[in-house]
N, C-alpha and C positions, 0 to 999 in steps of 0.2 A: 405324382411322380416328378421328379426336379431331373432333368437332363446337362451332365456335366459338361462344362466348358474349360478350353485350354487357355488359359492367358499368360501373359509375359510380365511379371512385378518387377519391380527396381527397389533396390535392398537400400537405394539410401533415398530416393527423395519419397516412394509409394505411388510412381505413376504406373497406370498398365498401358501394356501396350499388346497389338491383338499379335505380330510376330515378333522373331528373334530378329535384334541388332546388336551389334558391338559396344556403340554409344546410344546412353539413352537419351530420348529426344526432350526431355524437358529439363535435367540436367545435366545435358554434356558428360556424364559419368563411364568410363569404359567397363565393360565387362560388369555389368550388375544387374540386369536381365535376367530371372529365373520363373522357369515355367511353373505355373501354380493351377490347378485344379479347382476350381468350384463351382457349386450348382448355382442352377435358377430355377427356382418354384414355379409352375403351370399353374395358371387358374388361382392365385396365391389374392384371400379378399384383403385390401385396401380399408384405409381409415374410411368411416363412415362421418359424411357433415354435422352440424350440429348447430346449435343458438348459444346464445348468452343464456337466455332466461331458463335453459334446458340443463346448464352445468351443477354440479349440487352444492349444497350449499357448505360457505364456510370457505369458500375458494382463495379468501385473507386470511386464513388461517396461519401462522407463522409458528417456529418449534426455539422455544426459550432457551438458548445455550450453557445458562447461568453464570456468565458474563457477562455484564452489561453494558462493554465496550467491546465486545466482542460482535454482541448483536447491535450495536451503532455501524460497526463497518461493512456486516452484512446489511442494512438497510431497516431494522428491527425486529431480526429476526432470520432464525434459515427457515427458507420457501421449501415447503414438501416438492420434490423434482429436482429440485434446482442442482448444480453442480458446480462445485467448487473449488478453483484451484488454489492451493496455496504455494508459494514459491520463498526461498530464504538461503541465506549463507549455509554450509552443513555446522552441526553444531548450534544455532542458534532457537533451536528448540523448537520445532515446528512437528516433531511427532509428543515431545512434550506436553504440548497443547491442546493438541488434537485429542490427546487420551483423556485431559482432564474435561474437555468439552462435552469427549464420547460419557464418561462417567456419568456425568451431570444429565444428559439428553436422556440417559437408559433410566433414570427415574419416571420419565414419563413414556418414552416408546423404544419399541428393542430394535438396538444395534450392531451393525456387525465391524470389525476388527480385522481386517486384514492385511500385512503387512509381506513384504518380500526380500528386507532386508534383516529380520529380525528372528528370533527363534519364539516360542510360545514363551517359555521361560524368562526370557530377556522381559519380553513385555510386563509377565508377572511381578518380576523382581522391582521392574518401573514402579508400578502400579504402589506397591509393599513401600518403595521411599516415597512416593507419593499422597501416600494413605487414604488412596483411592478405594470406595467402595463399590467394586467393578467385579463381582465373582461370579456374576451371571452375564457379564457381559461376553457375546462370542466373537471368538477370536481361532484365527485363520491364516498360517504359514503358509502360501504357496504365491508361486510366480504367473500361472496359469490365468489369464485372465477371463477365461472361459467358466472355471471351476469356483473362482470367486464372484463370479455372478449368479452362478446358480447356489451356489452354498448361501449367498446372501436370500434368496430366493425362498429357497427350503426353510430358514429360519427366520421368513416374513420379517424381514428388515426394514425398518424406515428410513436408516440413517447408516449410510456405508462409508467408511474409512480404508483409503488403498493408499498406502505406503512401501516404496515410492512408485507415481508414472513407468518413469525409468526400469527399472525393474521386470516389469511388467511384460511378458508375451503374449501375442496371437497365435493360434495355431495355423491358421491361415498364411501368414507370413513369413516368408523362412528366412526369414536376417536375424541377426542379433540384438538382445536387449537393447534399448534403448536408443536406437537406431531410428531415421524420419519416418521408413513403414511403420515399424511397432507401436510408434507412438499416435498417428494419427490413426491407425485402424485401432488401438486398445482404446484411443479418445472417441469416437465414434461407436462404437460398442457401449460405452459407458453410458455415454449421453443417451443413446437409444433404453437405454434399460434401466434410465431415473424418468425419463420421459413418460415410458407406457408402461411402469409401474409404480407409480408416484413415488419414489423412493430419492431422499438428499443424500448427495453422496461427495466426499471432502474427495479430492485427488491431493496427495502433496508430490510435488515439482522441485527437483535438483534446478540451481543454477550456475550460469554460465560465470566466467571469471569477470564479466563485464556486468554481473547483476543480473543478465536477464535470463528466465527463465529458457534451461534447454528444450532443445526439437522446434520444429517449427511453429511459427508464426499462427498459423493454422489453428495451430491446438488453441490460440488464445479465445481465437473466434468461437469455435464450437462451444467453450464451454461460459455458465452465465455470471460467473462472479472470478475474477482475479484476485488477489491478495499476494501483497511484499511483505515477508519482515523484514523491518529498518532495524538495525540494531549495533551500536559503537562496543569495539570489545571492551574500551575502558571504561563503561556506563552498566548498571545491574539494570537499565531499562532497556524495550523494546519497543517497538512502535510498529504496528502494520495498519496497511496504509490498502485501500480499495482503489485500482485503476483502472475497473471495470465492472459495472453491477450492472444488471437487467434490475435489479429489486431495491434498488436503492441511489444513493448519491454518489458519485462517484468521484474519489479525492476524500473519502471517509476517510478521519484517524482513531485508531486505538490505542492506549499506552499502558503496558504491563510493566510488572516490576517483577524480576525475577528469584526468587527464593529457592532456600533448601527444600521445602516441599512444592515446588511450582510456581506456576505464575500467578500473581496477584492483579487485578488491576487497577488501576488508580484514577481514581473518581474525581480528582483534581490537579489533571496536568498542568495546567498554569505555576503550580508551585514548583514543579519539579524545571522548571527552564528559567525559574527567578533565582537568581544562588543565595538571594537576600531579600530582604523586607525592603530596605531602603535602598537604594542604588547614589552613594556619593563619592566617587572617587571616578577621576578623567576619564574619557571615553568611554563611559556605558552609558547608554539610554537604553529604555523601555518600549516597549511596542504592540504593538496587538494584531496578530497575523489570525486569517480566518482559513482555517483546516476544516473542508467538509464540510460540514453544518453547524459550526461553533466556532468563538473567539481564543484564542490563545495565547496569553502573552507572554513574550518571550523575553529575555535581554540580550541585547545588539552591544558588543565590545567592537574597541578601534582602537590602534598604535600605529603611531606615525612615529617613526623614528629619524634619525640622520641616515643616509645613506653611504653608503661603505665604498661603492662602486660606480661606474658612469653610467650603469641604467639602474631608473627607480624598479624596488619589489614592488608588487602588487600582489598579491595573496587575501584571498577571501573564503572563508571554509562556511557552508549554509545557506549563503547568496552567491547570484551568478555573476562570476570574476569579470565577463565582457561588460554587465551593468556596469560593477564599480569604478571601471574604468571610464566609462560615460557620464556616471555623477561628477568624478572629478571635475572633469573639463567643464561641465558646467558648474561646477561649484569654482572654478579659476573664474568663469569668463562672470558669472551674474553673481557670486558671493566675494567677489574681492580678495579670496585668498586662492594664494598658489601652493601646493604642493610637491610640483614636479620633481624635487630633486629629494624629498622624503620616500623611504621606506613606509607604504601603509597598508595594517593585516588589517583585518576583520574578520571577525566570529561570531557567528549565534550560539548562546550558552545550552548545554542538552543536548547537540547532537542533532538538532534539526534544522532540515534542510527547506526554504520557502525559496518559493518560487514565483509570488505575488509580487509587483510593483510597490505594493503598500509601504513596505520600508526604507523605502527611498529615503525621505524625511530623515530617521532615525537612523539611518547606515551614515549622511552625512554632517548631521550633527553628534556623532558621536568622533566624527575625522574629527572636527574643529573644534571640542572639548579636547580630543586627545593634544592635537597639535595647540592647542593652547592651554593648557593642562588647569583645566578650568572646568571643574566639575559642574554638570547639570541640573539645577533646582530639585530640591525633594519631594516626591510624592509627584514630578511630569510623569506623563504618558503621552508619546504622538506616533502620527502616522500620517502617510500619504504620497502620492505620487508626486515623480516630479519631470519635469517636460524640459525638453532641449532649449526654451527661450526662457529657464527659472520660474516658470509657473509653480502653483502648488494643486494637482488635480484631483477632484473627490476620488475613493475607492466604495466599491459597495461594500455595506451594511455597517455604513459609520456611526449609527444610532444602536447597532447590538455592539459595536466594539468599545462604544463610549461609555453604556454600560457595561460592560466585564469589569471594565477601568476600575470604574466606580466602587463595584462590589468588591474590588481586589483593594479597594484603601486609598487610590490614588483619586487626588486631589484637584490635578489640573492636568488641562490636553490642549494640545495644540492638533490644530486638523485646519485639513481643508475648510476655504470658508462651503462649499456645497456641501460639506458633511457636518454641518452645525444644527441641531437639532432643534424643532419650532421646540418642543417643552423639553428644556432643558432637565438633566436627570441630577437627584437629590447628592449634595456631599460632593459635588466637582465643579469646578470655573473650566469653559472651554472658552478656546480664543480660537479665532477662525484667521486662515491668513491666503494671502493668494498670491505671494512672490517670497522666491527663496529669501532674501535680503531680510522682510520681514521674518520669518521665523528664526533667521540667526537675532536680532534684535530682539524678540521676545523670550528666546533661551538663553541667552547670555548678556 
């Protein structure tokens, strides 16, 4: 028998409390205190201990999503249990995705389909432009978070799709959709019910106008994989990006291309952030930024122009603006040129955004191509850090970036001398350098 209890929920943040106040005590909030009803099970058995050597076997076992940048960002593969958030701009195709994923998994284990924003029909129609072969796949209209767990249940699921979080109620909770109670007790419910029924389950996540995904913080915690899609409106690509795995690397990229029947993915994004074979015209170099578990190389643009006004622009879109403004000064004080009174943008081409040191090197030789409109040797590629006294400091994994180079055509690199490799790789000259001064002299 379970004997009920009285307690006090707060409708925005989900604290209880054992009486009525005005303000709740953990967020300050007036009047949001409502009395809620629930049991507690007598004599209720608890998890029983266990071994390693006791679990069964196949415990690596991983479920092929039939994307194979897909299952790079989940870590190679989705883990039976595991829960997944995905988070994105609205629009940017994140149930899209999900459907063409679910498709592809139901060839192997059955899936269940439930969404809160969408009608059964809507889904179909997806599926129909999609030319998705999903006619046994089940699929689930309701807001109920109670009803789409057991209907996942009944129809021995492996693989659950809830579209969206937000959406989603407790019965337990009497606040509104998408509200901080709903979300952490509908997140907590979920987790519990991939947990101890081994069941992977995709959550997709509304976000906030700031990027991040809505409700609280909390929910990130609980669940074991995050996922962003990155995605520029002016670009037909996407990129989702991993900021949190339990089962893999974290800082994993994927890049999809998006079509009239869905997403593709593209098996070699280095080409899509090269605009060209060759790079010979002022301010662009080459570079090779490391995403996750792989090399990427990108091209790094720069324009300096005259300045219009009594303070120089600084504008950087891909790299972070406070850096560039720290190479400068050190590109005035240890590379002999001044800038101060130019206008200088810079861009990374594609839409992607690095947040590695490594392009130090290549962000300011490509100012001093622009500002001396002096294009950079064909077939360069560089990288590396650069230090407040003009050093030039290794980055890691300057021996797998030397090679991408390599295989991508290019000829010669300039690197750090710590990142010069003892057996030099076939089809490239590197020069190793360790003061800004030098690599302007070797680039130009």
């Amino acid at each position: 028998m379970s004997k009920a209890k009285i307690a006090y929920l707060c409708t925005e943040c989900g604290a209880h409390s054992v009486k009525w106040a005005g303000q709740c005590p953990d967020c300050a909030a007036w009047n949001t205190l409502t009395e809620t009803k629930f049991s507690v099970p007598k004599g209720a058995a608890g998890a029983v201990a266990t071994t390693l050597e006791d679990l069964p076997e196949g415990i690596e076992y991983r479920h092929a999503c039939g994307f194979g940048e897909f299952d790079r960002v989940l870590g190679g593969g989705l883990v039976p249990g595991a829960v997944v958030l995905l988070g994105g701009d609205p629009g940017v195709g994140k149930s899209t995705l999900l459907q063409q994923v679910s498709a592809k998994l139901m060839q192997d284990v059955p899936v269940c389909y439930a969404t809160g924003e969408e009608s059964l029909r809507q889904i179909g129609q997806r599926s129909l432009r999609l030319g998705l072969d999903a006619s046994s796949m089940n699929l689930l209209s309701d807001t109920s978070i109670e009803n789409v767990l057991s209907q996942a249940r009944k129809c021995k699921a492996r693989v659950l799709v809830i579209d969206s979080m937000q959406t989603m109620t407790s019965d337990g909770v009497p606040s509104a959709p998408g509200s901080v109670a709903q979300l952490r007790d509908g997140v907590g419910k979920i987790v519990q019910f991939a947990k101890q029924n081994d069941v992977a389950v995709f959550i997709i996540g509304h976000v906030t106008k700031e990027g991040a995904i809505a409700g609280p913080r909390v929910v990130e915690h609980m669940v074991d994989t995050v996922l962003y899609f990155e995605s520029d409106p002016s670009s037909r690509y996407s990129m989702i990006r991993s900021v949190k795995n339990r089962f893999g690397a974290s800082g994993e990229m994927g890049v999809f291309a998006m079509t009239e029947t869905g997403f593709l993915e593209v098996s070699n994004p280095s080409a899509i952030f090269l605009s060209r074979e060759s790079v010979d015209e002022p301010g662009s170099v080459v570079s090779v930024a490391w995403e996750g578990s792989r090399p990427l190389l990108v091209e790094i643009q720069a324009l300096v122009a005259d300045g219009n006004s009594n303070y120089a622009k600084r504008l950087a879109q891909g790299v972070d603006q406070n850096r560039l403004a720290l190479l400068l000064a050190v590109l005035q004080r240890h590379g002999s040129l001044s800038v101060t009174d130019e206008d200088v943008f810079v861009n990374v081409v594609g839409g992607l955004r690095i947040s590695e040191t490594a392009v130090d090197l290549p962000t300011l030789l490509a100012i001093v191509s622009s500002f001396r409109d002096r294009a950079m040797p064909e077939r360069l590629v560089c990288f590396g850090e650069i230090g407040l006294a003009g050093e030039i400091r290794p980055v890691r994994f300057g021996t797998e970036r030397i090679a991408a180079a390599a295989k991508q055509g290019f000829t010669r690199a300039i690197v750090p001398k710590g990142n010069v490799p003892k057996k030099m790789p076939a089809g490239i000259e590197v020069i190793g350098i360790r003061r800004l001064s030098e690599a302007l002299d070797e680039a130009f």
